[in-house]
DRENDO-1510 file (C-alpha; in Angstrom, 1 decimal, always signed):
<recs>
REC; n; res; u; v; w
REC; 1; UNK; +34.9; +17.1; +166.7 .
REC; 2; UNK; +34.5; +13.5; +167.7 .
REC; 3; UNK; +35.7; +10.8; +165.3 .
REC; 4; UNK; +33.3; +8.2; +165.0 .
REC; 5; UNK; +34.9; +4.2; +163.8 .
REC; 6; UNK; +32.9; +2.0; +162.3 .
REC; 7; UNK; +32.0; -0.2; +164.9 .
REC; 8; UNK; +29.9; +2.3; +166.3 .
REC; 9; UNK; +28.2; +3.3; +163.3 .
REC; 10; UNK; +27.2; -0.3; +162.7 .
REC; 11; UNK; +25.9; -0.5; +166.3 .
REC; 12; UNK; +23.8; +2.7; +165.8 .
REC; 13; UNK; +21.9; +1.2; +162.6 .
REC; 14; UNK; +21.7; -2.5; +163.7 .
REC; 15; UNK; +19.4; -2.7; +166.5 .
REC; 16; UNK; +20.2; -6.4; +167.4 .
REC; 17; UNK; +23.7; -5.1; +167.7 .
REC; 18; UNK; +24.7; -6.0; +171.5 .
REC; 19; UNK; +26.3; -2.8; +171.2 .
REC; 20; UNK; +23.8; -0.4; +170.0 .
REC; 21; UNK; +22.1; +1.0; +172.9 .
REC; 22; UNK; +25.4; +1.5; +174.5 .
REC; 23; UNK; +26.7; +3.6; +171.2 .
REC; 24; UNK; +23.1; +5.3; +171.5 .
REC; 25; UNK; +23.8; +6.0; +175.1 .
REC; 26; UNK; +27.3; +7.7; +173.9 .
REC; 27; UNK; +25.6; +9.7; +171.6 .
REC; 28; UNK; +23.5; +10.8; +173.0 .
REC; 29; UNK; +25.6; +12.0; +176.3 .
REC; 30; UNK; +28.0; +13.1; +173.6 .
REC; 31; UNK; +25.6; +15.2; +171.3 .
REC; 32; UNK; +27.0; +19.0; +171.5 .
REC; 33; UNK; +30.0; +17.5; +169.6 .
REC; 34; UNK; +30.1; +17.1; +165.6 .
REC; 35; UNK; +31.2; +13.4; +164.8 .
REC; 36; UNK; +33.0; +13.1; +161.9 .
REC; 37; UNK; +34.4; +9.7; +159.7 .
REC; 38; UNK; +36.0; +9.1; +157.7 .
REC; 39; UNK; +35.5; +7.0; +154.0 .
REC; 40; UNK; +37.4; +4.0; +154.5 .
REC; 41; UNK; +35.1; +3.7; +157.9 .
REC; 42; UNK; +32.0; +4.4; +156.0 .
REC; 43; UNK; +33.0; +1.6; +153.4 .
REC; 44; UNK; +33.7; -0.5; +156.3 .
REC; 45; UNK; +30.3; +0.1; +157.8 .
REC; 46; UNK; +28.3; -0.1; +155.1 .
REC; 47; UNK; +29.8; -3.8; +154.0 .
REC; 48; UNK; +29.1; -4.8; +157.8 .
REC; 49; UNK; +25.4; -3.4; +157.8 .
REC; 50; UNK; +25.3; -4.7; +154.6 .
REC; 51; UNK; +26.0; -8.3; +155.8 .
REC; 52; UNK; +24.2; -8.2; +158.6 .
REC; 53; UNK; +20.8; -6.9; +157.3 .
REC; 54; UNK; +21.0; -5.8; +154.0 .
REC; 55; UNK; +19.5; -2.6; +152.3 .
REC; 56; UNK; +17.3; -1.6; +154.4 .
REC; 57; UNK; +20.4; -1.0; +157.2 .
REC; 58; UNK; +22.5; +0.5; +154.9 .
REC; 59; UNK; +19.7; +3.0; +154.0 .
REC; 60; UNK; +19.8; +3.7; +158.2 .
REC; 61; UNK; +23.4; +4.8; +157.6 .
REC; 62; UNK; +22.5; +6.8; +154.8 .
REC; 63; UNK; +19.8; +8.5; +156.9 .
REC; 64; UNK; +22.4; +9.6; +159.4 .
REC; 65; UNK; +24.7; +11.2; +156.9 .
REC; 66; UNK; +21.6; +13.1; +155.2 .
REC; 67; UNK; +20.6; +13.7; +159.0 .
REC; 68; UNK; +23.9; +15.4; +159.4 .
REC; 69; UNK; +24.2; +13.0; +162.8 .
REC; 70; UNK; +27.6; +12.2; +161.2 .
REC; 71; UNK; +29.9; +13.7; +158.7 .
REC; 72; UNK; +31.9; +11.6; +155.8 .
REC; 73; UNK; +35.2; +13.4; +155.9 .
REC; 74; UNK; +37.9; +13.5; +152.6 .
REC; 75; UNK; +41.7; +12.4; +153.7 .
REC; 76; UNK; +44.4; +14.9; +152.9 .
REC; 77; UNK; +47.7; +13.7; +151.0 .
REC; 78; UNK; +49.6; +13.8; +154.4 .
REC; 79; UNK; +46.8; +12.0; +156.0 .
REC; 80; UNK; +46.3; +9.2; +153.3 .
REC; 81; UNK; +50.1; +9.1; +153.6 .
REC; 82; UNK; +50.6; +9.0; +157.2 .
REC; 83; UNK; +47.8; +6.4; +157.2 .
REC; 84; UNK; +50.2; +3.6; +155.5 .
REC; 85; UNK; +52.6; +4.5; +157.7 .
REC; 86; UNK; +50.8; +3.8; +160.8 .
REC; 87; UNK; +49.4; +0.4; +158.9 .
REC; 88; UNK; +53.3; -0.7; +159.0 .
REC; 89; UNK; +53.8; +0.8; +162.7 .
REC; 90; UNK; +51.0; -1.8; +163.7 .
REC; 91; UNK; +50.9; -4.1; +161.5 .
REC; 92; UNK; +51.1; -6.8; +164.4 .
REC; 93; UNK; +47.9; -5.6; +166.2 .
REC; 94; UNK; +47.3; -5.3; +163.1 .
REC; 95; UNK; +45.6; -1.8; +161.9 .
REC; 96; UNK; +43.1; -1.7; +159.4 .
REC; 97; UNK; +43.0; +1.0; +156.9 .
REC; 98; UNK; +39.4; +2.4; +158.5 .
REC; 99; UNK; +41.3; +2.6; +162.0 .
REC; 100; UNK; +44.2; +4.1; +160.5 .
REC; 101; UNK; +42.4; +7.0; +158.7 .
REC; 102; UNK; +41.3; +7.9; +162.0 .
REC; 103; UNK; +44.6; +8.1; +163.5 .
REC; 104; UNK; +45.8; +10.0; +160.9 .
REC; 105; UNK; +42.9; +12.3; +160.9 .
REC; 106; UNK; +43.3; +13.1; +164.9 .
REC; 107; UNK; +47.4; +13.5; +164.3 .
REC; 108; UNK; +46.6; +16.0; +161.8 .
REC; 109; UNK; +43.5; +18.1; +162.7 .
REC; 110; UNK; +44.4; +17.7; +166.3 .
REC; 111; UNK; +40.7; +16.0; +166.9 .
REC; 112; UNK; +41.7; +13.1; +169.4 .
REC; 113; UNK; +38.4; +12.4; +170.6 .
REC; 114; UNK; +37.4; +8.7; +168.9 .
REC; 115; UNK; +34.3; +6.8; +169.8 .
REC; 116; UNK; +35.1; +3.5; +169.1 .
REC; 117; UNK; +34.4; +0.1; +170.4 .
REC; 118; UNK; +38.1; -1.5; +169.8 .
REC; 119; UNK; +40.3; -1.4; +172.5 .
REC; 120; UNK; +43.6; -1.3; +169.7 .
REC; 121; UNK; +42.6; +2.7; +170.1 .
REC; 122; UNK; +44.3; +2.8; +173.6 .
REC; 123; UNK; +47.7; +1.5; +171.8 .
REC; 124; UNK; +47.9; +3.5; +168.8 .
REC; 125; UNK; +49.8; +6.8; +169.5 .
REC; 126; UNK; +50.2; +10.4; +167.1 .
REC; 127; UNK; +53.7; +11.3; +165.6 .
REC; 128; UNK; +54.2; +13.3; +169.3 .
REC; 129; UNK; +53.5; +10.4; +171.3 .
REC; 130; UNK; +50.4; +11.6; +172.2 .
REC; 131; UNK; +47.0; +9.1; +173.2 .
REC; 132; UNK; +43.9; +9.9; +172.1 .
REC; 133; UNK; +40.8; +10.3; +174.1 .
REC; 134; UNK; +39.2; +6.9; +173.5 .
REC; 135; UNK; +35.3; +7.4; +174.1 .
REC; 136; UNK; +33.7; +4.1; +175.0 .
REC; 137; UNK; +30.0; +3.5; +175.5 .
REC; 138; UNK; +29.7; +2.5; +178.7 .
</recs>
């Protein structure tokens, strides 16, 4: 499983995106592995593609999830939970709920591959200590 943030996801639907044939690149070189988000990120997303080109983007994004490209995943209680926590652990970066989801998601499921285009990724650390495996588009 790869954990997709939201950044990506916007790049993917947003052509003019200076990001999005990077992210398309990823995918692509990335494609034997599920990727998996989050709500929070979808919310994120879809207000971003919303702002940025209205319906017709947002109906992109929906395409993907219907597509099965990407999977909207539920939080657990411990996941929600640990999310806050890691808000306060990082609150000078600071963390945004979307990015924190994800962190909690990887501590928990043990899925530490993220494709992401913020670079607070390489900072943030699992309740071992751990990294995650930050997947650029390169």
């Amino acid at each position: 499983m790869i954990l997709i943030d939201a950044g990506p996801l916007v790049a993917l639907n947003d052509k003019r995106d200076s990001a999005h044939s990077l992210c398309q690149q990823a995918t692509a070189r990335l494609q034997r592995e599920p990727l998996v988000t989050t709500w929070p990120c979808v919310a994120e997303a879809f207000y971003l593609l919303g702002s940025s080109g209205g319906f017709r983007l947002q109906e992109s994004f929906w395409k993907m999830w219907r597509d099965r490209f990407v999977d909207f995943i539920d939080l657990t209680i411990d996941e929600a939970d640990f999310s806050g926590t890691l808000m306060e652990r990082y609150r000078d970066l600071p963390m945004d709920l979307a990015d924190a989801t994800l962190v909690a998601v990887a501590d928990n499921r043990g899925w530490r591959k993220v494709l992401t285009l913020d670079s607070h990724f390489f900072a943030y650390r699992c309740r071992d200590g751990s990294s995650l495996d930050i997947v650029l588009p390169t």
